[in-house]
C-alpha positions as CSV (number, residue, x, y, z in Angstrom):
1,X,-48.3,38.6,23.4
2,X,-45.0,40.2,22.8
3,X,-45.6,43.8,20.8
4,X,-42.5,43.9,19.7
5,X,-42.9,40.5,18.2
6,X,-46.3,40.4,17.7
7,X,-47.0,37.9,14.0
8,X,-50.1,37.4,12.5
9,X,-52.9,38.5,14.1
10,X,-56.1,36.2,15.1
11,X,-58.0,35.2,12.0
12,X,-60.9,37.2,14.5
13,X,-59.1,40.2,14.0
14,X,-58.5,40.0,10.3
15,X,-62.2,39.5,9.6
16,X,-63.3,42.9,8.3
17,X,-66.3,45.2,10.0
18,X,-69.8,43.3,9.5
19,X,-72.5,46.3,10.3
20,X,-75.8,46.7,10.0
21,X,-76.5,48.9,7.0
22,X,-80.2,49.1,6.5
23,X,-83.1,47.3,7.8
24,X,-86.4,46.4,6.5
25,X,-89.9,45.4,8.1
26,X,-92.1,44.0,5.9
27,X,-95.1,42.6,7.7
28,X,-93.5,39.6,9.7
29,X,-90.5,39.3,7.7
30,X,-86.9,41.7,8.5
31,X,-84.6,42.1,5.6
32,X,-81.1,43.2,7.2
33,X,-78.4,44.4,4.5
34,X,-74.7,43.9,6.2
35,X,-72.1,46.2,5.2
36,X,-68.8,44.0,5.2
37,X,-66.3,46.7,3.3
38,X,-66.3,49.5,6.0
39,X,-63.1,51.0,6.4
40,X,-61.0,52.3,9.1
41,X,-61.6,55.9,8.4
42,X,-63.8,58.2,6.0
43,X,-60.8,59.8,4.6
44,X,-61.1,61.2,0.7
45,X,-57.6,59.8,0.7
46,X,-58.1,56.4,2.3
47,X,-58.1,54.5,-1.0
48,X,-54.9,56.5,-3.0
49,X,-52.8,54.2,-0.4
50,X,-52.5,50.4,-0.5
51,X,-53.3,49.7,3.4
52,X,-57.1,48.4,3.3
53,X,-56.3,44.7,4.3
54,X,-54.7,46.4,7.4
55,X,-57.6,46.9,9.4
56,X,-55.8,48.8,12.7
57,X,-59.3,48.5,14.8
58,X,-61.6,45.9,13.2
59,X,-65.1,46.5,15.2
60,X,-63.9,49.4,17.2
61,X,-64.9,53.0,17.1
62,X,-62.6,56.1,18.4
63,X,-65.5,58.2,17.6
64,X,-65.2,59.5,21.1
65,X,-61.9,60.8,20.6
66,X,-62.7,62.4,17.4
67,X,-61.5,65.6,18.1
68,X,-58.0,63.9,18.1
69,X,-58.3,62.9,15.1
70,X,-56.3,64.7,12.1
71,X,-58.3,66.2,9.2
72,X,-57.6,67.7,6.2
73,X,-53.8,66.1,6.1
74,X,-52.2,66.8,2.6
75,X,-51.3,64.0,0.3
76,X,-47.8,62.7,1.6
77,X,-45.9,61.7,-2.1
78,X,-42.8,59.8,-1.9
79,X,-40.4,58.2,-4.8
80,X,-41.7,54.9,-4.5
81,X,-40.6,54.1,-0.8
82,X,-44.2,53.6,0.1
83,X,-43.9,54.9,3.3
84,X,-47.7,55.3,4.7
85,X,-47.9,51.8,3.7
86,X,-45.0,51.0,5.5
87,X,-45.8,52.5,9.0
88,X,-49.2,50.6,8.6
89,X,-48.0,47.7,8.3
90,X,-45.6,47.8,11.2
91,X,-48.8,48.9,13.5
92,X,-50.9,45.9,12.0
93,X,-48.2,43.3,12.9
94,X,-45.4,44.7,15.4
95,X,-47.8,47.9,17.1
96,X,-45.1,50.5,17.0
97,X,-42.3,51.7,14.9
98,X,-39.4,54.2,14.3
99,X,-39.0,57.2,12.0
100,X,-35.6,58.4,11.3
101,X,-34.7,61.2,8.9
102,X,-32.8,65.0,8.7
103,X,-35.8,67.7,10.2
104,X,-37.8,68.7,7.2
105,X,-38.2,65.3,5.8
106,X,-42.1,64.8,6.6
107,X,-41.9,62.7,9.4
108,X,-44.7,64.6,11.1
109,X,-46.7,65.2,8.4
110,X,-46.9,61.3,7.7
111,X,-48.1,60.3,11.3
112,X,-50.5,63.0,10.9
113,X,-51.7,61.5,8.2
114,X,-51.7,57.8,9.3
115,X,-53.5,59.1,11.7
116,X,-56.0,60.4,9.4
117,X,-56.2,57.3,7.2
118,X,-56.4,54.9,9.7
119,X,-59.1,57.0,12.0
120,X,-56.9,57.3,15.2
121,X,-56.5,60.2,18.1
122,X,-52.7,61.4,18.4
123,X,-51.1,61.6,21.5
124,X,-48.1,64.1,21.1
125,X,-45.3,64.0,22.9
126,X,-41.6,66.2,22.5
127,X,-39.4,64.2,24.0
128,X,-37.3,67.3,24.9
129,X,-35.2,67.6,28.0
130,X,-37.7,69.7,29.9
131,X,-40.2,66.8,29.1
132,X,-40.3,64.8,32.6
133,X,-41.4,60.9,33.6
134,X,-43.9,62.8,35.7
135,X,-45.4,64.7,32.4
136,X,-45.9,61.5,30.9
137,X,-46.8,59.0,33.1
138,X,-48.9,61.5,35.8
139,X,-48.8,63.1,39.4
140,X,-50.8,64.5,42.5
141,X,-51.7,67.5,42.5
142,X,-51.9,69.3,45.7
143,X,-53.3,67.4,48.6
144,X,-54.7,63.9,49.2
145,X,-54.6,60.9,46.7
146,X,-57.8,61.6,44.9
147,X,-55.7,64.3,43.2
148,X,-54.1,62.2,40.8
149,X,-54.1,63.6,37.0
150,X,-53.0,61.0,34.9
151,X,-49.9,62.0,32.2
152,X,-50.3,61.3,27.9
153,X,-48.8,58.4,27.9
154,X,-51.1,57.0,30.8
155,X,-54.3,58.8,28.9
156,X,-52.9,56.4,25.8
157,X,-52.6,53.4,27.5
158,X,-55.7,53.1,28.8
159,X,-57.5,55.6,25.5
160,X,-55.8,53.8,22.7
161,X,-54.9,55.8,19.2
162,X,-51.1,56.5,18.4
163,X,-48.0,57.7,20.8
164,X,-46.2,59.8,19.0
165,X,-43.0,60.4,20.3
166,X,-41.3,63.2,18.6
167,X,-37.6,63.9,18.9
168,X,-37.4,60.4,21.0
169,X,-33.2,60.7,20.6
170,X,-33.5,63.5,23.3
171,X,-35.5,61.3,25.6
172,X,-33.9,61.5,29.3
173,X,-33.1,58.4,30.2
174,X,-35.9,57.8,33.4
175,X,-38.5,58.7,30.5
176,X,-37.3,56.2,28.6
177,X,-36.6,53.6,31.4
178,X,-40.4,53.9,32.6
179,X,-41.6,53.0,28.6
180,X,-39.8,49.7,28.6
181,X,-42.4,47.5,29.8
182,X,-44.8,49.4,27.7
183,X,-43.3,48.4,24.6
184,X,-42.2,44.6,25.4
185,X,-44.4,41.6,25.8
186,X,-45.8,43.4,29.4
187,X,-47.3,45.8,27.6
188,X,-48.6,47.6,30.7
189,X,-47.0,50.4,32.7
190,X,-47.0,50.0,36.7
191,X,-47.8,53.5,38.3
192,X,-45.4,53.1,41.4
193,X,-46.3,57.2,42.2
194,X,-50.0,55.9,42.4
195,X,-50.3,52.2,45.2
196,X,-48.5,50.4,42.0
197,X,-51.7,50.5,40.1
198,X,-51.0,48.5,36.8
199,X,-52.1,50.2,33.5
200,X,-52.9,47.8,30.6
201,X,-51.9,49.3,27.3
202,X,-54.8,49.3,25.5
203,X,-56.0,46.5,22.7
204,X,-55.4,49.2,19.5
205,X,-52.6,51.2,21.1
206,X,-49.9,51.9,18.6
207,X,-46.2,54.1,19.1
208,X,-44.3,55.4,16.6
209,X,-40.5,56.8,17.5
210,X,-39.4,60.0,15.5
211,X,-35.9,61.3,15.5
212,X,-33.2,63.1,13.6
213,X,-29.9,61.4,13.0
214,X,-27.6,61.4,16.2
215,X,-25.0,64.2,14.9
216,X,-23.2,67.8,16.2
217,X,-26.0,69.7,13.7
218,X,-28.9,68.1,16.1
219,X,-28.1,69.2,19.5
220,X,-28.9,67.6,22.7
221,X,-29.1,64.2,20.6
222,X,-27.7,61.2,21.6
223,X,-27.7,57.9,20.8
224,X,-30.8,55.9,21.7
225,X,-30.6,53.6,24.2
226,X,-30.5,50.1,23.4
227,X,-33.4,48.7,25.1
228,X,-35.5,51.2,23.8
229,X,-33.8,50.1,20.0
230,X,-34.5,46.4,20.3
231,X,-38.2,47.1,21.1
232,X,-38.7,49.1,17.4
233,X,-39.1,46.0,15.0
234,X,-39.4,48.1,12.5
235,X,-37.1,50.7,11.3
236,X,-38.0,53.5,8.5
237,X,-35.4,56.0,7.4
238,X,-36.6,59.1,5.6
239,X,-34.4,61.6,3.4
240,X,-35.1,64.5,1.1
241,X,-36.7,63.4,-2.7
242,X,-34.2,66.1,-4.4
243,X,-30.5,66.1,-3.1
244,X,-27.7,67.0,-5.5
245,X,-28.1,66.8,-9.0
246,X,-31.2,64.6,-8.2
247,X,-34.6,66.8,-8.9
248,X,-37.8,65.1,-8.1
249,X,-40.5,65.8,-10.6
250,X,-43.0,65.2,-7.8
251,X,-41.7,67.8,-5.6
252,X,-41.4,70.1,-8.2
253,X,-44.9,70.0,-9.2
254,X,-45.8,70.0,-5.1
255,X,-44.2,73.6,-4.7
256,X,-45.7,74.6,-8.1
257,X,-49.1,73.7,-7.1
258,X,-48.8,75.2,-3.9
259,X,-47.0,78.4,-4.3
260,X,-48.8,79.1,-7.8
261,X,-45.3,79.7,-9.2
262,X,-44.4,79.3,-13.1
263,X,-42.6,75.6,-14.0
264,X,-39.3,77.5,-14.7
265,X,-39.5,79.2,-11.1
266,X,-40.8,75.9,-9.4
267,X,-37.7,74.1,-10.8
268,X,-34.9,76.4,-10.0
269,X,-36.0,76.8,-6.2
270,X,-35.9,72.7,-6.1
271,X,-32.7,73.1,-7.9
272,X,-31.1,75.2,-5.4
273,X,-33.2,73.4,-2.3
274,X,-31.4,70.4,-3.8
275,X,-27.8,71.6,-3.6
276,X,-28.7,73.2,0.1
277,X,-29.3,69.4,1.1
278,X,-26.5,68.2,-0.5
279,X,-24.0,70.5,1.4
280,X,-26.1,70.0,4.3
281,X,-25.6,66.2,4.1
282,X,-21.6,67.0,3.2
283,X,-21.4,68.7,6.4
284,X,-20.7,72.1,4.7
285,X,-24.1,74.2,6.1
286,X,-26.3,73.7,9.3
287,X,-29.6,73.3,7.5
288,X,-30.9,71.6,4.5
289,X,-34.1,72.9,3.6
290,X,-37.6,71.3,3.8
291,X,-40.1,71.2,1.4
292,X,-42.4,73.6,3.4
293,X,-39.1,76.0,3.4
294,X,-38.6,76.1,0.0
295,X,-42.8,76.8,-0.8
296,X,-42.3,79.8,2.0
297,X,-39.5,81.2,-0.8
298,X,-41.5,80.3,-3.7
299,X,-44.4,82.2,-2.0
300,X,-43.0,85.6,-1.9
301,X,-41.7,85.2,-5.5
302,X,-44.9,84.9,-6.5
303,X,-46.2,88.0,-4.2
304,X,-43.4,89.4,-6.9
305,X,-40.0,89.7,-5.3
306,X,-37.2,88.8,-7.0
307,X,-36.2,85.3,-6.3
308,X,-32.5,86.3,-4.1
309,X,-34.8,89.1,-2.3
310,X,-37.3,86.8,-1.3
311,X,-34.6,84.3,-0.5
312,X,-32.8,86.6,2.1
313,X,-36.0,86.6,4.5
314,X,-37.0,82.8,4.0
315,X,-34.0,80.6,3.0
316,X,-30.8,82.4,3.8
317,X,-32.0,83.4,7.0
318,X,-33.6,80.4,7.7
319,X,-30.6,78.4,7.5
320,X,-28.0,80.0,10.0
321,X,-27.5,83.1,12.0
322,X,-23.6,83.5,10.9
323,X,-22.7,86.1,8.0
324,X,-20.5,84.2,6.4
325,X,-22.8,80.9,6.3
326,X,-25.3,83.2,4.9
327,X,-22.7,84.3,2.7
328,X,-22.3,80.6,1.6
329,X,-26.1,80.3,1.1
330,X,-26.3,83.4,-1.1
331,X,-23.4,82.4,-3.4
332,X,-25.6,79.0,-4.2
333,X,-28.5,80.2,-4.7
334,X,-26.8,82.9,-7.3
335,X,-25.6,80.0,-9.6
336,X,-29.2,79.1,-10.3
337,X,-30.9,82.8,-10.1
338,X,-28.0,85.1,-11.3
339,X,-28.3,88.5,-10.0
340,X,-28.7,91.6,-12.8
341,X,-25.9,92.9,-14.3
């Protein structure tokens, strides 16, 4: 069956968890209570997102692998694009998927939290250009063929949990050659280093692709290649929630809760973190800001620096090493916190 193109799954498969959950003996007669609502994972958030009819590995445990298993993610909020539901989704029918989206956008945090939701191990990968074939699919190590150590993606295939591919737009192009017949209807990898030993990709094996936008501000991107494009079905693009005059009364209340910051505060760093974006988007600066940046600014305000001292070491450093970028920086952030007279 063709992951890419993978439809409904077996009614089998759909059928939710039946366990025994308490047992009885009572002379001759055994009462057995079966549990048919278990979910995929025991976290507090499980039920604040709309994904319990998609049941990732109905009768299966990764108990084993629990120590690959995220905890204690933070709630990912979006403006309605209903993204965790989304990536599920695109596991439950298609098995893998591609995130796309400036840096600071949350596309880690939400496969973290997937992760979390849905009870699976991560497999990390940076798909940088130091990353090799051989670090992901395996070698020998010294002498003699018992010395084979099997790469992540090999682990994966044969483990199960999600790939995550981070930064998958700097893939070299032998990584990405060897991943084809992973992600097509194969769905097995042949280990030609190793006697040609086939690798079956395992029954709840899921990929996700993450990647900033192919541009000049991203170096060493480039644009995917094709066959790796056609085998994403599904394709999730990811932007900031307050760009421009646009302020998002969710992310304002995000940085107040987490920085402990007054409303007024809270509101004016989003303000400014929105502009950032928006001249980041234009092309004007290198960097838009990220959520996470703009709590690191909020943070020392509160530790009681003014807000454009505690912007030099967070924000206008942050965002480029040139004086007169940082220049730039400092002249926005002054239309929304004026300096003293």
């Amino acid at each position: 069956m063709s992951y890419g193109q993978q439809g409904l799954k077996k009614e089998e498969e759909i059928s939710r968890i039946q366990e025994v959950s308490s047992l009885k003996r009572d002379n001759f007669k055994i009462t057995v209570s079966i549990d048919r609502e278990r979910s995929m994972s025991q976290s507090p958030l499980y039920n604040q997102y709309e994904i319990q009819k998609y049941n990732l590995h109905p009768n299966y445990s990764f108990a084993h692998l629990d120590d690959m298993i995220p905890k204690g993610t933070p709630k990912f909020i979006d403006s309605g694009q209903h993204y965790v539901e989304r990536i599920v989704r695109a596991f439950y029918y298609f098995k893998q998927c591609s995130l796309i989206g400036p840096s600071g956008t949350g596309k880690t945090h939400i496969v973290y939290l997937v992760a979390e939701l849905c009870g699976l191990p991560v497999w990390e990968v940076n798909c940088g250009l130091s990353t090799s074939a051989y670090d992901l699919i395996g070698r020998f190590i010294g002498l003699g063929k018992e010395n084979w150590i099997d790469g992540l993606v090999t682990r994966w295939l044969k483990l199960g949990g999600i790939m995550y591919l981070d930064e998958a737009n700097m893939m070299k192009q032998d990584v990405a050659t060897r991943l084809n017949p992973v992600l097509d209807t194969r769905g097995h990898l042949v280990l030609n280093e190793k006697d040609n030993e086939c690798v079956e990709r395992h029954k709840y094996g899921y990929l996700i692709l993450s990647m900033n936008p192919y541009s000049a501000e991203f170096s060493g991107t480039k644009p995917l290649n094709a066959a790796m494009r056609r085998r994403m079905a599904v394709w999730i693009n990811f932007d900031y929630t307050s760009v421009g005059d646009q302020i998002s009364p969710v992310e304002v209340k995000m940085l107040r809760g987490r920085a402990k910051v007054s409303e007024d505060i809270a509101y004016k760093v989003v303000q400014a973190g929105a502009e950032l974006r928006r001249q980041y988007k234009a092309g004007d600066i290198p960097y838009g800001p990220s959520l996470g940046d703009l709590i690191n600014w909020a943070t020392l305000i509160y530790d009681g620096n003014t807000p454009n001292v505690a912007a030099e070491e967070t924000i206008i450093a942050l965002t480029s090493d040139n004086s007169e970028v940082q220049d730039d920086i400092r002249r926005i952030i002054e239309t929304v916190f004026p300096k003293p007279q």
